[in-house]
Residue, then its C-alpha position, 0 to 999 in steps of 0.5 A: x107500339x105499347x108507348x103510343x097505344x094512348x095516342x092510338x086509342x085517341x085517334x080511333x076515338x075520334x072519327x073522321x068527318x066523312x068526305x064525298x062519296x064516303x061510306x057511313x059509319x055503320x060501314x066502318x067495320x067492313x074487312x075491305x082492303x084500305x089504302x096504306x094511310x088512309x084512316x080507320x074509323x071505329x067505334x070503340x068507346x060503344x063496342x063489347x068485347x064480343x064484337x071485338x074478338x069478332x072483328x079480330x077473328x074476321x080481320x086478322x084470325x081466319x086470314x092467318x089460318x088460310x094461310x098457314x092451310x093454303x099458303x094465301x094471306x088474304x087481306x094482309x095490311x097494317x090496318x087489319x092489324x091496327x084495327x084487331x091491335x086497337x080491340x086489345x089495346x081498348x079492352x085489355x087494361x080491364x080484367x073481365x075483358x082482358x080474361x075473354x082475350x086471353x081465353x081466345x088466343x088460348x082457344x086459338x092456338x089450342x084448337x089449331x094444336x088439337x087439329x094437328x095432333x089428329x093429323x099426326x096420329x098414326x104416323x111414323x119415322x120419316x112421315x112423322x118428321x115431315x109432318x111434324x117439321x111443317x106443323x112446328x113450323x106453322x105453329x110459330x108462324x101462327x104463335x108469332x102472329x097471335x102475339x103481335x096482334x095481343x101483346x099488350x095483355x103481356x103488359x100488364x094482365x099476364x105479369x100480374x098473373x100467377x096462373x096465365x104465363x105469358x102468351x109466348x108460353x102459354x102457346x108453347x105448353x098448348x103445344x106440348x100438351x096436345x101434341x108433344x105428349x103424344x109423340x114424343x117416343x115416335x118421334x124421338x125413335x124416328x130422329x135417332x133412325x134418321x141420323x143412323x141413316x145419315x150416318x150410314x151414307x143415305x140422304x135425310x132432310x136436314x131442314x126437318x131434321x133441325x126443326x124437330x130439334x128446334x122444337x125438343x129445345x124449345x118444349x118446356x122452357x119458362x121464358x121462350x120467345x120468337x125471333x126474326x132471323x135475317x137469312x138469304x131469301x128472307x126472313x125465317x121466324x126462330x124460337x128462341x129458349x134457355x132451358x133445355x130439360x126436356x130436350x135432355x131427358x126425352x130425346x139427348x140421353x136416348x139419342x146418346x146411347x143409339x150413337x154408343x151402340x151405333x158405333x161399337x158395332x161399326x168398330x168391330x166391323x172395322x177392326x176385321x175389315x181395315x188396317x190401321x191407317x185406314x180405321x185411323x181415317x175412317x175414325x176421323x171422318x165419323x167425328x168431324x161427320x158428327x162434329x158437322x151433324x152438331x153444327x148443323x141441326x143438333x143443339x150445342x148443349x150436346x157438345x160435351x156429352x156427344x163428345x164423351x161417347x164418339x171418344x169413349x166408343x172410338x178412341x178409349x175403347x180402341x186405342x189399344x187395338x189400334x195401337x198393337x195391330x200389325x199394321x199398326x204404332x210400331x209398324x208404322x215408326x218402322x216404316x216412317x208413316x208420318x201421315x199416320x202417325x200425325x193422324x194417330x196422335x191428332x185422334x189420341x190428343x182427344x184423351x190424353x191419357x191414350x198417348x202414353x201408349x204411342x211413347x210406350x212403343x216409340x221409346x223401344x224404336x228409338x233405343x232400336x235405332x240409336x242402338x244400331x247406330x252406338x253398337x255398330x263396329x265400323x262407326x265405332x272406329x270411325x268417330x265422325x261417321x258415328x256422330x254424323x249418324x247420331x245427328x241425323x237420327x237426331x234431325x230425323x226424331x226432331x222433324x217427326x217431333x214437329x210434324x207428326x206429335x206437335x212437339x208435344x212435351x211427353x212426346x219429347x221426354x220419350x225422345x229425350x229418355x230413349x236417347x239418354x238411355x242408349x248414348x250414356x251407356x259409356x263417355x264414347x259418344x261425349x268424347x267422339x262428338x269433342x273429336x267431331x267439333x274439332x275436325x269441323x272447325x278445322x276444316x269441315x266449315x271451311x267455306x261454308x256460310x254462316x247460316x250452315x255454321x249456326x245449323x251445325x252448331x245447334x245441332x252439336x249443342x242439341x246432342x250435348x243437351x243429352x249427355x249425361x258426361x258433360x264434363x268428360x266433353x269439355x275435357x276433350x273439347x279443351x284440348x282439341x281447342x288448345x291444338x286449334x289455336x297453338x296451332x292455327x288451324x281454326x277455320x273461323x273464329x265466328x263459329x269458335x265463338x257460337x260454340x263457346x256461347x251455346x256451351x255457356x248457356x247450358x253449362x254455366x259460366x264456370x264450366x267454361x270460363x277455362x275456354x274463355x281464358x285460353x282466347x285470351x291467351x292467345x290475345x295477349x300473345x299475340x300483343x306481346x308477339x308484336x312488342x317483342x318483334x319490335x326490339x333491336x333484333x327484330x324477334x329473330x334472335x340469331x337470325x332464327x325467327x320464333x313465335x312464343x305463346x305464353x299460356x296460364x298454367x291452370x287453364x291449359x290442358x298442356x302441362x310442362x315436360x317433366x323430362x330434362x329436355x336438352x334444346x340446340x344451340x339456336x333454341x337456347x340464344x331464342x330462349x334466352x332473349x325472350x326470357x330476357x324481354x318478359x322478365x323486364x316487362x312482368x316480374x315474379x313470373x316464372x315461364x316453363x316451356x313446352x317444347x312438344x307443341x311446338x314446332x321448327x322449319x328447317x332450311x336443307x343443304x342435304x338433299x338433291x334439292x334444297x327444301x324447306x322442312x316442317x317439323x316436330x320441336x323433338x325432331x327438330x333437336x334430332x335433325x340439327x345432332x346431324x349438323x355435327x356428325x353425319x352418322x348416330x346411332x338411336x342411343x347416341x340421340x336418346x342421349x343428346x335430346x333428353x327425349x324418353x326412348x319411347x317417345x324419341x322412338x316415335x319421333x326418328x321412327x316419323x322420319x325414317x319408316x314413313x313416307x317422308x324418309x328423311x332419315x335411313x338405318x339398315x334393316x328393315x324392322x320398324x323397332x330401333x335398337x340402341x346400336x342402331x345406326x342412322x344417317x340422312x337420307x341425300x336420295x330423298x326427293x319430294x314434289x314440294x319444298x316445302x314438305x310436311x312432315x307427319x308424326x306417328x300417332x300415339x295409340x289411344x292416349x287421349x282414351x286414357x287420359x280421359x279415363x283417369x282424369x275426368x273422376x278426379x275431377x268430379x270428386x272435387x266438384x261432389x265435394x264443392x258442391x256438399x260443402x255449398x250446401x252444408x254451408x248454406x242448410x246447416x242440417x240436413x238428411x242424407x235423402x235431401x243432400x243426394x237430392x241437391x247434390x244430384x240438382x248442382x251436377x249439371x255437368x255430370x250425374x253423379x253416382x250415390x256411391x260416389x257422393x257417399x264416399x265424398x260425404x264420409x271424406x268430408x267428415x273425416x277431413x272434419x267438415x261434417x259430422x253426423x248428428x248425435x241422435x239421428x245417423x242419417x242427418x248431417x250437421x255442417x262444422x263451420 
């Protein structure tokens, strides 16, 4: 409008010839309804500024007041408009003139101000409101009208102005000054009462509400200005403001403290009255209540501050509480209420610093827990059962993690130290979950998809995660690996091979690099196997078939007999040729043979039926002796295998007590003596030919050998480890070597002592030395 007043102007100049019937000119500025296009003829150049702030008053003015008293617009057309936006574009390039127009609007909306004040003297809490919602409301409607019709003295008048601000402001401080200075107290009393009634369940008018709001935001702003937003049904006029000083100082702090004092008195009240779960509710409701109430008609300038109190009143002040009542954290990890303590963590995640005060309480539960599992006796004796147990907490604790704390890290460090804390106590539960993933792979995973074989994997592996013993695991885990293989009894290769590969990830490549060549091993094996079936014999020397595994010495956990065990006729002529054919293929190699983890089928002509019998490689020796002569005695045998009598003790005693009596002697005693006379047993009878025969185990060998083993072990690994370092720092203080010794151990956690004991070896052997000057600083001798 203001880039086409000129031409405007030039044709309000200019008038139009009067047609038939038309009236005179003198008529022309007579308010009557003109037709839409139909042209307007004024007398501009000859009129006074007084006329034209007469005709605007008549045209344009005293309608809009009506209005806005009876909800009639009279005479509402664009030529009225035209006609008092033609008056100020004619005078408003000149300063007297342009002084009296502003003045006028000025007058205007002062006057209409001064009205309403009157109207709204006396008046409190919820009349108050109302009235004063519809006045603001009328106020702009008034203000955006005045506006449009003078908005070309903010072109040019009101910027070269340093005492007239712009007409948008200069209605706004009319506003405040007649009106919101004198109830501004009232009023900010009656909006706090207003939203406690809200929030207290009773109905407000929220439309009045937010108007009032509208208008604590806009009082006081420099630069406002008024806007159309489209909503459904209309348009509604809106102020649209930047500076928010007064809605800050008169009614937000105020307004803060009415909410602080609100909800310490409903805190106290629900402490008495409710549990827990039901406080933790009604908490969350009041919040998003509040959070709804902001979006509604509070200003968002009140986000922070407002969440700062409900946080303080409701979260900080109370979590302590909340946390110890009877109903409350504890009782509800007791009695898995997972729902609550979703919700309890959802509200305490507002102040992080509160959740130390859910893992201060879940820490001790989970210790509990574990520790009913570790303590009890009869999983004690029972290893899978204690590992099965141990997994299910652990499956348990992880869905909770998820569920209920968002896998939060703190959350998941409680876990991980309250397990920790109780599962390395002792190297029990790193050695039954080695004795647990053996019988899983032997026959636990037989027929079981390969979905279920990752699950079970991962869950053995997440376990592992948290033993300290590592090492004391692989120990074990090797030499059940080792009887898995020499023996076929892995039930799938795929999920040998998953293990394998999630140790890897955890321990390193050298961890488990010794695993990695016992499958080799049995690959190339199984290749010489072939080769060597393949000769003039057919791998049946003698007419006895054999298998051989040809093993590397170091990464074994079998060692050879150090006895001088005395093999039959047959195992000499299978000895001999598979000798003969590795030598010829391999030279400056030297095989030494394990004969207890092998084993023999021996074909039966004794017995009433003929059966074929599986066998230990010792009783195998026993059994043939029999061949030669049909009675011996227990010393005769000791002497013939070369076997140690407590371990020939073991073996005969397999085949004469047990269910598989394929031997007898007189007496009943389960102790041989050396006179004792055994002979085969022609009555036995068996369902199957081909009968298995079972061995009596050693009594808590692997226990022991775990026990002296595993420390030899790690001092040579602590011992590595300080020479890596040393080698690589050159100098360095006891303090930091501990430090980085402790980082390197990632199979076990060293002890100070032992790594002190280790660094005072080193310096013996000469590979430290102790700084002259300074005791507790290490200096590398190269």
């Amino acid at each position: 409008q203001a880039i086409l007043a000129p031409a405007l102007r030039r044709l309000l100049r200019a008038p139009r010839r009067p047609g038939p019937g038309a009236e005179p000119a003198a008529m022309a500025m007579k308010t009557q309804p003109i037709a839409r296009g139909e042209a307007i003829e004024l007398n501009l150049e000859d009129m006074t500024v007084e006329q034209g702030l007469e005709l605007i008053e008549v045209e344009r003015v005293q309608p809009l007041l009506k209005y806005l008293k009876t909800g009639v617009f009279q005479n509402k057309t664009n030529m009225t408009f035209m006609k008092a936006y033609s008056v100020v574009v004619q005078f408003g390039d000149r300063q007297p003139q342009s002084v009296k127009l502003y003045s006028y609007y000025r007058k205007v909306i002062g006057e209409y101000c001064q009205e309403a004040a009157g109207q709204l003297a006396g008046c409190t809490g919820e009349e108050l409101l109302t009235r004063l919602a519809d006045f603001w409301e009328k106020h702009t409607i008034l203000t955006f009208w005045m506006q449009r019709v003078f908005q070309y003295l903010d072109r040019f008048f009101t910027k070269n102005s340093q005492d007239d601000p712009d007409l948008f402001t200069t209605a706004l401080r009319e506003f405040q000054e007649h009106v919101y200075a004198k109830i501004k107290d009232s009023c900010v009393r009656a909006v706090v009462d207003a939203i406690n009634r809200e929030r207290n369940g009773q109905e407000v008018d929220r439309e009045v509400v937010r108007l009032v709001m509208e208008m604590f935001c806009t009082i006081g702003d420099d630069q406002p200005r008024i806007a159309k937003h489209k909503e459904f049904g209309g348009d509604r006029l809106v102020w649209v403001s930047v500076m928010r000083d007064r809605y800050k100082a008169d009614f937000e702090s105020k307004f803060l403290l009415e909410t602080a004092d609100f909800y310490k008195s409903k805190v106290a009240g629900w402490l008495a009255e409710y549990s827990c779960v039901e406080m933790l509710k009604e908490i969350a409701r009041r919040i998003e209540e509040e959070e709804s109430r902001l979006k509604r008609y509070l200003d968002q300038s009140s986000d922070e501050a407002l969440r700062t109190v409900l946080q303080r009143e409701l979260i900080l002040n109370t979590a302590r509480r909340l946390v110890d009542m009877d109903s409350g954290c504890d009782s509800m990890f007791v009695q898995r209420k997972r729902d609550g303590l979703a919700l309890m963590y959802r509200l305490f995640r507002r102040e992080p610093a509160m959740l130390s005060l859910m893992t201060e309480v879940m820490e001790p539960y989970i210790e509990r827990r574990c520790g009913a599992i570790v303590d009890d006796q009869q999983r004690i004796d029972n290893p899978p059962s204690y590992i099965e147990q141990v997994l299910e907490l652990k499956a348990e604790l992880e869905d909770m993690m998820a569920n209920c704390f968002d896998n939060d890290s703190a959350f998941q460090k409680a876990r991980n130290r309250a397990l920790e804390k109780v599962l390395n106590k002792d190297s029990r539960c790193a050695t039954y979950l080695a004795i647990f993933c053996d019988i899983q792979l032997k026959k636990g995973l037989k027929g079981r998809c390969e979905e279920d074989t990752t699950s079970l994997v991962n869950q053995v592996i997440s376990l592992f995660v948290h033993l300290r013993d590592k090492d004391i695991f692989l120990h074990c885990y090797k030499k059940h690996l080792s009887r898995r293989l020499l023996n076929r009894q892995s039930v799938s290769n795929d999920a040998e091979d998953a293990f394998i590969t999630k140790l890897k990830v955890e321990c390193g490549q050298q961890a488990i690099q010794k695993l990695v060549a016992m499958f080799t091993d049995m690959t190339l094996s199984e290749q010489l196997q072939e080769r060597y079936n393949r000769l003039s014999h057919g791998g049946s020397p003698g007419g006895v078939a054999h298998e051989v595994r040809v093993l590397q010495t170091n990464a074994w956990p079998e060692k050879a007999d150090e006895l001088t065990i005395v093999p039959c006729e047959e195992m000499v002529e299978c000895i001999s040729a598979f000798e003969q054919f590795y030598n010829a293929a391999h030279s400056g190699r030297k095989l030494r043979w394990i004969y207890n983890m092998g084993q023999a089928e021996l074909a039966t002509r004794c017995f009433q039926r003929r059966h074929s019998v599986v066998v230990h490689t010792f009783q195998c020796l026993v059994l043939v002796l029999f061949n030669k002569k049909e009675q011996l005695t227990f010393g005769d045998i000791v002497k013939s295998t070369g076997l140690s009598r407590e371990e020939c003790h073991r073996q005969v005693l397999s085949m004469a007590v047990a269910k598989h009596r394929l031997l007898k002697y007189d007496g009943e005693a389960k102790r041989l003596e050396d006179a004792t006379v055994l002979s085969i047993n022609e009555g036995f009878v068996h369902d199957r030919v081909k009968v298995i025969v079972s061995l009596i185990k050693e009594k808590e060998k692997v226990v022991e050998t775990t026990a002296t083993e595993a420390p030899v072990e790690r001092r040579h690994i602590v011992d590595a480890a300080i020479v890596r370092i040393m080698k690589s720092r050159k100098k360095l203080d006891h303090n930091s070597l501990l430090d980085e010794v402790f980082r390197q151990c990632v199979l076990f956690t060293p002890q100070p002592s032992q790594i002190k004991t280790q660094i005072e070896n080193l310096i013996d052997r000469e590979f430290l030395k102790r700084d002259a000057e300074k005791r507790n600083v290490y200096v590398y001798l190269p």
